[in-house]
C-alpha angles and dihedrals in degrees: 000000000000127000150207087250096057089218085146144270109310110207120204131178113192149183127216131192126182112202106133083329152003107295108187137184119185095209097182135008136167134177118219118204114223120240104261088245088053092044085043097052085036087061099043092041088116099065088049128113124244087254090051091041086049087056101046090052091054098042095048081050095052088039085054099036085068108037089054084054099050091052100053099045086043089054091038093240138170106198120185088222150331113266102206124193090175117205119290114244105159121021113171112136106172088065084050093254134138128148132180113189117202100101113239093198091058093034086056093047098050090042102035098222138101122274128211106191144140095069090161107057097060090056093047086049092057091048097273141136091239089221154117094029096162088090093091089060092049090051103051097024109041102013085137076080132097096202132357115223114196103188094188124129080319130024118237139163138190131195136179117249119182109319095337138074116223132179139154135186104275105198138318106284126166088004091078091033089064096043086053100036085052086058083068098043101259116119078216141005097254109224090346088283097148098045092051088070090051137120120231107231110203105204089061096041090057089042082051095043087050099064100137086219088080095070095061123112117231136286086071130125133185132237127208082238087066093050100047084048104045104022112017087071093060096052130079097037097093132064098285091244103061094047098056086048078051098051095040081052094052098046100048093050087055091047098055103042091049087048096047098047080057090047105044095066091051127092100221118113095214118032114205121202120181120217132221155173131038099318084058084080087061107096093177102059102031071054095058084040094051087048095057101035129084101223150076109273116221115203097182126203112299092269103057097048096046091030103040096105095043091055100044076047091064096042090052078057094046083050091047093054094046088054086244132153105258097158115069130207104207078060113053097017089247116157090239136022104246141203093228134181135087117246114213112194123014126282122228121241 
């Protein structure tokens, strides 16, 4: 798994096992931070050529071939295949675009194993968002949850209502921490230290507050594309601090209004949402969410909160092998549920 807040290459291996429902065990997992020149050419991919975005994709797919390769021959594993989600350049559904980079052809010949990869195209071909397609995960792994929160480079949930799973990408979330965290010098706000001894500054909170996108009724997701064209201009003009007190402030306010429209129509006396993903570390802000929102929150063990994607990853793989529906259309609007992924090489019986 790689993500919109370049964070790295998460490896996962893990085990699956079907008997009334998804058991799962992550045996050996490992993050892998990306050379400064790679991250750099990862962040500006958007204003490439088709020639230069050709390369990238070959040269992440080579970086990761061989990463891959060196942890599982580090941990001693025999994997049945590679699930890759690839790293998100361009996501604009509603022109009928997606595109993960991180070339599985050339991921497949460095590691030597199959590779089961482009989970997003199949859905935006049926009329979806393509996106989020975590949800399964959230279904078969973590149904004991109300709601799951993911607070990666943008903050989504899904949560079960009635008979059907929905979901949608809530705000940009650890995706513009970083971009203001970098202004200082961090590659991130550990533990949200430095916005914690921020300022809120009202006018941005209310331009932040204002992203059309938030009227929009689910299924929606957002693209990196959205964030650099609607956010990324109103940051970097304050003193960095205050910004990021502004954006924790912002976030959490998305996040638990989102979370308490899903609560307020359940039973239950006590909701419980578990959080994940690498804004979970951030004390500071899951505290300010904690302090708007009107349910439990769960922080569960380390690798579940930085593993969580890669895992539902593989188990989108595992879906995919058993001819089995992984993409679901009460998630990303799409007209039919779909078994969706692309194997490279060939899997043994």
């Amino acid at each position: 798994m790689s993500g919109t807040s370049l964070d790295g290459l998460d490896m996962a291996y893990c085990t699956f096992e079907k008997e009334s429902r998804w058991k799962f065990s992550i045996d050996a997992c490992d993050t892998l931070s990306y050379p400064q020149k790679l991250r750099e050419r990862l962040s500006e991919a958007t204003d490439l050529n088709a020639e230069e975005l050709l390369e990238l994709d070959l040269e992440l797919g080579d970086y990761w071939g061989k990463a891959v390769k060196s942890f599982i021959s580090s941990h001693q594993l025999e994997p049945d295949f590679i699930s890759s989600h690839g790293h998100t350049i361009f996501h604009q559904p509603e022109k009928g675009i997606t595109m993960q980079i991180g070339s599985g052809q050339v991921l497949n010949s460095i590691c030597g194993f199959p590779v089961i990869n482009d989970f997003r195209s199949q859905d935006v071909k049926l009329g979806g968002e393509g996106a989020p397609l975590v949800p399964i995960g959230d279904k078969e792994l973590f149904a004991d949850y109300d709601v799951c929160i993911n607070l990666g480079g943008i903050a989504n949930l899904s949560y079960q209502e009635i008979d059907q799973r929905l979901a949608y990408d809530i705000c940009a979330c650890n995706m513009v921490l970083n971009f203001v965290s970098n202004k200082l010098g961090f590659d991130f706000d550990e533990n949200g230290n430095m916005a914690s001894t921020g300022t809120i500054l009202p006018d941005l909170l209310d331009q932040l507050d204002s992203f059309r996108y938030y009227a929009k009724s689910p299924p929606k997701s957002l693209g990196f594309e959205d964030i650099e064209k609607h956010m990324l201009p109103l940051l970097g003009i304050a003193e960095p601090r205050n910004e990021l007190r502004t954006l924790v402030e912002h976030i959490a306010l998305q996040v638990s209004r989102s979370v308490g429209n899903i609560i307020s129509n359940q039973t239950s006396s006590q909701a419980r949402a578990l959080v994940t993903g690498g804004g979970a570390f951030n004390t500071f802000l899951v505290g300010r969410i904690s302090d708007l929102v009107g349910a439990e929150l769960v922080i569960p063990d380390e690798k579940i909160i930085t593993y969580k994607e890669a895992l539902v990853f593989a188990l989108l793989g595992v879906l995919k092998v058993r001819g089995e529906v992984n993409v679901l259309r009460t998630v990303t609007g799409a007209s039919a549920d779909s078994c969706s992924g692309t194997l490279i090489g060939s899997l043994s019986k």
